[in-house]
C-alpha positions as CSV (number, residue, x, y, z in Angstrom):
1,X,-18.5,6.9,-6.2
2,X,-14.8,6.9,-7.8
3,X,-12.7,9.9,-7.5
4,X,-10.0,10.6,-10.4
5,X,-6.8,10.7,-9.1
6,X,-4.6,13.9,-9.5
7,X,-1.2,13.3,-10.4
8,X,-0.3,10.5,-8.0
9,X,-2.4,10.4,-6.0
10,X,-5.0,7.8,-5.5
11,X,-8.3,7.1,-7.2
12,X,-10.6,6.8,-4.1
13,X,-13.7,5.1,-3.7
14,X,-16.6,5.2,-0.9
15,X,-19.6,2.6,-0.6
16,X,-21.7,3.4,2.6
17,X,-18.5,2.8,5.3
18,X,-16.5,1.0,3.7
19,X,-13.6,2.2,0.8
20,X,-10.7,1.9,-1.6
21,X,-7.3,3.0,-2.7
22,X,-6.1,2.9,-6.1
23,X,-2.6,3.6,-6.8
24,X,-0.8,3.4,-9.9
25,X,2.8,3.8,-10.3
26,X,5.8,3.1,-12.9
27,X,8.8,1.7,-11.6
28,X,12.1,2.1,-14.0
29,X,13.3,-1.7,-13.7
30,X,12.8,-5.1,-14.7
31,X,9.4,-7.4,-13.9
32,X,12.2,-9.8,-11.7
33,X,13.2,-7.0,-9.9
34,X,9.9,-5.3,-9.7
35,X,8.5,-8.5,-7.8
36,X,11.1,-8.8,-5.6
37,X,10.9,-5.6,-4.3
38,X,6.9,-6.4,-3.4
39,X,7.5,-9.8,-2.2
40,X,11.2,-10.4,-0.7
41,X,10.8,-9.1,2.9
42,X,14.1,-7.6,2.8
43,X,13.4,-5.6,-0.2
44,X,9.7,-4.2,1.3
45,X,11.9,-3.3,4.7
46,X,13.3,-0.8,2.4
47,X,10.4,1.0,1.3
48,X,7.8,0.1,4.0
49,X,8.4,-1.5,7.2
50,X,9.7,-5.0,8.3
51,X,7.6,-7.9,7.3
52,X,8.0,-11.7,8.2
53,X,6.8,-14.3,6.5
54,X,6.1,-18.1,7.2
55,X,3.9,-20.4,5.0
56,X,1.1,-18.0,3.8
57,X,0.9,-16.3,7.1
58,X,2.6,-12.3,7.5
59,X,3.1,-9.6,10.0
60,X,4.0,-6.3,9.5
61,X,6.3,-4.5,12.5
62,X,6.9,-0.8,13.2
63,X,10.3,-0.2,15.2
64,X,11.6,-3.5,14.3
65,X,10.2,-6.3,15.5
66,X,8.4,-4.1,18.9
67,X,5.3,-3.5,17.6
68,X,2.9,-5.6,15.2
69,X,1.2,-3.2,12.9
70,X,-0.8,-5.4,10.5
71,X,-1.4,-9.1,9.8
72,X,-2.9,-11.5,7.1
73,X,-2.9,-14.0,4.7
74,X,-1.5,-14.6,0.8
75,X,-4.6,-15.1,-0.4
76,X,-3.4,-15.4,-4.0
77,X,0.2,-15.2,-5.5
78,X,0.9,-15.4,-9.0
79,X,4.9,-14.8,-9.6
80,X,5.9,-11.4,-11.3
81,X,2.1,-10.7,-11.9
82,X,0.0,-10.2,-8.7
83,X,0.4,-10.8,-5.2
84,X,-3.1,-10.2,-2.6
85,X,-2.9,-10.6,1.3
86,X,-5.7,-10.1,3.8
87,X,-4.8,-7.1,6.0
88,X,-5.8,-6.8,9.3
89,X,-4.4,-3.4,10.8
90,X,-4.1,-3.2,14.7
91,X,-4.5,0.5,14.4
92,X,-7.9,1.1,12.4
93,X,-10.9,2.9,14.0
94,X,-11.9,-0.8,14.8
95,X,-9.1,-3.2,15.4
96,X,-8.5,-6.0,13.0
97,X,-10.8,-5.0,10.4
98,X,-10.3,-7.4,7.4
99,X,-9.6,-5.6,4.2
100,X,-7.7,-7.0,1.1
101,X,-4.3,-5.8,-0.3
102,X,-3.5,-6.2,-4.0
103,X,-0.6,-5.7,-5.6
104,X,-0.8,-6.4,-10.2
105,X,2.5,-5.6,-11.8
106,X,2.5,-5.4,-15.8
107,X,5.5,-4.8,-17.7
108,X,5.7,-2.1,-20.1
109,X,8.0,-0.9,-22.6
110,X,11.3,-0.3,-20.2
111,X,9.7,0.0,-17.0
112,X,6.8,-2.0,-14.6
113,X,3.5,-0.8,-14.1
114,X,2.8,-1.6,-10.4
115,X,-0.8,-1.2,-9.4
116,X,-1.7,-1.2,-5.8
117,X,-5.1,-1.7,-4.5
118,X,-6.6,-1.7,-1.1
119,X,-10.1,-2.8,-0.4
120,X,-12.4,-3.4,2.1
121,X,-11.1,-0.3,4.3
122,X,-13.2,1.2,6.9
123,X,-13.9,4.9,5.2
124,X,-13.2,6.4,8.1
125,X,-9.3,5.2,7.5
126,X,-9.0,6.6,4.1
127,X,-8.1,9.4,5.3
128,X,-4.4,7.5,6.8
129,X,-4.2,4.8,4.1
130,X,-4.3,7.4,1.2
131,X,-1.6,9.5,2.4
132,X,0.3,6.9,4.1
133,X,0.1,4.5,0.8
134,X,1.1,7.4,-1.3
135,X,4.0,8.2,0.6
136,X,5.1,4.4,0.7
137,X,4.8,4.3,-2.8
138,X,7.2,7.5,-2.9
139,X,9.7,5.3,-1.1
140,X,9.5,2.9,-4.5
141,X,11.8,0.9,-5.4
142,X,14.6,0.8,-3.2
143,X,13.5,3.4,-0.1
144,X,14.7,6.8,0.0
145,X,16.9,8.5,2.6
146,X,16.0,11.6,1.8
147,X,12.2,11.1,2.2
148,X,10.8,12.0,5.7
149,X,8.2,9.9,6.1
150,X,6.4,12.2,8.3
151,X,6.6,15.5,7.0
152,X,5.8,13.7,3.6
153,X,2.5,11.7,5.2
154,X,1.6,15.9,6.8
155,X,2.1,17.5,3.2
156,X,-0.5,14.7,1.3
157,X,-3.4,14.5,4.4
158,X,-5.0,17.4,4.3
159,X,-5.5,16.6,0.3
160,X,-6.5,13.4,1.0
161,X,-9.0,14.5,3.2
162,X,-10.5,16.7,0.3
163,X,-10.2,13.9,-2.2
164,X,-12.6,12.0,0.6
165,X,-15.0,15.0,1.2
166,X,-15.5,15.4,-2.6
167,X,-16.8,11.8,-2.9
């Protein structure tokens, strides 16, 4: 079953234990720009957390470089268009489930339409990758000091959590 997003927020979908996240968001720059800031690890520091990258392999750190958060693989990259990574997150209900992240960017009038996806997620986690992708996304393009992250991720869970229970 799909739920329709409300403004922002993501369309949600449940299959048995196993769901999605659908965001969509327009981001007032150029494609070249729009790709950097989902694929240069200096640029994703800014709105989501440190990430290194050798060859195809990534890991994702919370508090620098103390704590590994998520890993994977590039699974496919096509420049300025999509880029899709497994994820493996050490912090699911079951440690190092694989799900897939995708990330399609299409350029529209004077702006990008970047369209995040995340797959394969335990639904039992929906209810922290919802909120905690749409506050991310909030971050978009360049981070936001201003945004705090956790009274922002407080606000959108309890929604989420409705979003899930309407499904």
């Amino acid at each position: 079953m799909t739920v329709e997003a409300l403004a922002g927020f993501a369309d949600m979908r449940v299959d048995g234990d196993r769901g999605s996240v659908r965001f969509a968001r327009r981001i007032s720059t150029s494609l070249a720009d729009a790709w950097n800031v989902v694929t240069e690890p200096e640029r994703i520091t800014r709105w989501f957390a440190p990430v290194s990258v050798e060859g195809k392999q990534w890991v994702t750190y919370w508090d620098g470089d103390e704590c590994e958060y998520a890993k994977g693989e590039i699974l496919r990259c096509e420049p300025q268009q999509l880029i899709e990574v497994s994820w493996q997150a050490s912090d699911d209900a079951v440690p190092l489930v694989d799900t897939v992240l995708r990330v399609t960017l299409t350029p529209e009038d004077d702006a990008v339409l970047l369209v995040l996806e995340h797959e394969q997620l335990l639904a039992a986690d929906l209810s922290q990758y919802g909120p905690g992708w749409h506050t991310y996304l909030d971050r978009l393009p360049d981070g936001d000091p201003n945004l705090d992250w956790s009274a922002r991720y407080r606000e959108l869970k309890p929604q989420y959590e409705e979003l899930i229970k309407a499904s």
